[in-house]
N, C-alpha and C positions, 0 to 999 in steps of 0.2 A: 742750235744757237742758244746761249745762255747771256741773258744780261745782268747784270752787275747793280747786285745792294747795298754793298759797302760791310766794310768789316761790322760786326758788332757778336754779341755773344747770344752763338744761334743754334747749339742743338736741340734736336726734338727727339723725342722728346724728354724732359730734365726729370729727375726723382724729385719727391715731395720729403724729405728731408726734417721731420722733426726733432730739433736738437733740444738736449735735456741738461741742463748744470745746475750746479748748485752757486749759489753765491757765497759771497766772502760772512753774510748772515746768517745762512747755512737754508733760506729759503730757494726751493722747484723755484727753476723757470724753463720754458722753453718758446722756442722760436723756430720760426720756418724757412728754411735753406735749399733752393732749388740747384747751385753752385756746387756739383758735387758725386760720387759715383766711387766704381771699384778702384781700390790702388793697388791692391798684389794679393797672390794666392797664395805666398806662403813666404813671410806669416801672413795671415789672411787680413785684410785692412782697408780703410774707405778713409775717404779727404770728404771734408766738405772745408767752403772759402769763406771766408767771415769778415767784413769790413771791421778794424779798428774801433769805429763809436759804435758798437754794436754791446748790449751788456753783456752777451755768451762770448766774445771774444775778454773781454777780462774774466771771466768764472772759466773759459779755457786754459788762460795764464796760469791762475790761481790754482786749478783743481788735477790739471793734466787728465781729463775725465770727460766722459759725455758718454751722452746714449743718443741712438738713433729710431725714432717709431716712425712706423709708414703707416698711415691713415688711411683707412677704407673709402670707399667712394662715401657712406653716408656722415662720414665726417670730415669732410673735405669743409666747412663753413666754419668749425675748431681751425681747421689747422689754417685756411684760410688768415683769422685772427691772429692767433698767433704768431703769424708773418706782418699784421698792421701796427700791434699796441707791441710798446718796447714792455720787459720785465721793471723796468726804473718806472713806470707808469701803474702798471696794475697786476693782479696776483690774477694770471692767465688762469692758473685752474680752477681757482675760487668762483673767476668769472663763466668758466663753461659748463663747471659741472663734472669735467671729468678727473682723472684721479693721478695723483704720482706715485709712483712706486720709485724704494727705495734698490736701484741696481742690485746684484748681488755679487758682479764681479769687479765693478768701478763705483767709483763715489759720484753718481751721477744718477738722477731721477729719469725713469720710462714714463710713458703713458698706457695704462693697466687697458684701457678701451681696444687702443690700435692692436691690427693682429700680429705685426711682428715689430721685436724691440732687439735692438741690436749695441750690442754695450762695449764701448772701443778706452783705451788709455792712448795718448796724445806721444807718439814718439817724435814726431819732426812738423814744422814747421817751415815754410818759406814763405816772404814779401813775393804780392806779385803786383803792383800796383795800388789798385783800388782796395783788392782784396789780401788777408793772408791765408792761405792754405795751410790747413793742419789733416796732417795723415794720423789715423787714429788704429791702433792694431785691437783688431775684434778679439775679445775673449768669451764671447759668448753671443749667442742666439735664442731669443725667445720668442715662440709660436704659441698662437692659439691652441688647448690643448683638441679642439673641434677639427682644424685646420696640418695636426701632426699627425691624423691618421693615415696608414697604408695608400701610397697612391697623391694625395693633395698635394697644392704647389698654395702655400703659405701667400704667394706673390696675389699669385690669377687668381685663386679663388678665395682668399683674403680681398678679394678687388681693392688691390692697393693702388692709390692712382699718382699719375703721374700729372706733368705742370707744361705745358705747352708753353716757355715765356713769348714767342714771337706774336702768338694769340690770344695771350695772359689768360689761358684756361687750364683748370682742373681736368684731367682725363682717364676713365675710367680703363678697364681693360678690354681689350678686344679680342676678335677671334684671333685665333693661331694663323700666321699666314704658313707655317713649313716648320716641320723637326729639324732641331738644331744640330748640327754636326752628324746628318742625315739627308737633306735634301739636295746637298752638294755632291754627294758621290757620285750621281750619276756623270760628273764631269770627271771619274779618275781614268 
């Protein structure tokens, strides 16, 4: 038997999402986006939703541009922040400490710390209510060059964490429960 929560926006668990633009000044900013995930393999591309007063949804308008950094567990209190204080407020990186880099395939700032930075141009957008979704088509991928050796998963042993919203926690990675596209066959 199963009882009933009520609609609300519940997967678990959400990516940690740091979004990177430039503004119309041409100053970094970014902000944290748990709203968000794969949108196709080919060409290869990721959405994340961005409410309207948000200052990354106008540097989205403006720039067609962004980058994406997934933050290690030991920076989860960065990235924490820069989902509290708006960019119209305070110069995030100035205040953390850590660093922008300039994309090389979009005109959108990485964070040089995080182990993978993922650099997308803006092809579509749709209203969905509260939020709007914009699909961004990846041009590129950047890894730790520690984390691109033979063998390494940039994700898991980058301990890129993930955002539990229903429990509003940071979540590191955990063990493997089963190989993917492997632990099913015993059902063919």
């Amino acid at each position: 038997m199963k009882k009933s929560i009520g609609a609300q926006p519940a997967t678990f668990p959400n990516p940690v999402f740091i979004v990177g633009t430039y503004g119309k000044d041409g100053a970094p900013d970014v902000a944290t986006f748990a709203w968000g995930g794969t949108a196709a393999s080919d060409p290869p591309a990721l959405s994340v939703s961005v409410r309207p007063s948000r200052l990354t949804y106008e540097n989205l308008l403006l720039k067609k541009a962004f980058t994406v950094s997934l933050p290690s567990a030991q920076y989860a209190a960065e990235a924490d922040y820069f989902g509290i204080v708006s960019g119209r407020d305070a110069d995030k990186f100035a205040k953390t400490g850590l660093t922008p880099v300039r994309a090389e395939f979009v005109d959108a700032p990485y964070v040089e710390e995080f182990p993978v930075n993922i650099e997308c141009v803006v092809t579509q957008s749709l209203e969905l209510g509260s939020h709007v979704l914009f699909v961004g088509e990846i041009k590129d991928i950047k890894v730790d060059e520690a984390l691109a050796a033979a063998g390494a998963n940039p994700w898991a042993d980058g301990k890129v964490i993930t955002f539990g919203a229903n429990v509003n926690q940071y979540l590191a990675p955990g063990e493997e429960a089963a190989k993917a596209f492997s632990a099913g066959l015993k059902y063919r």
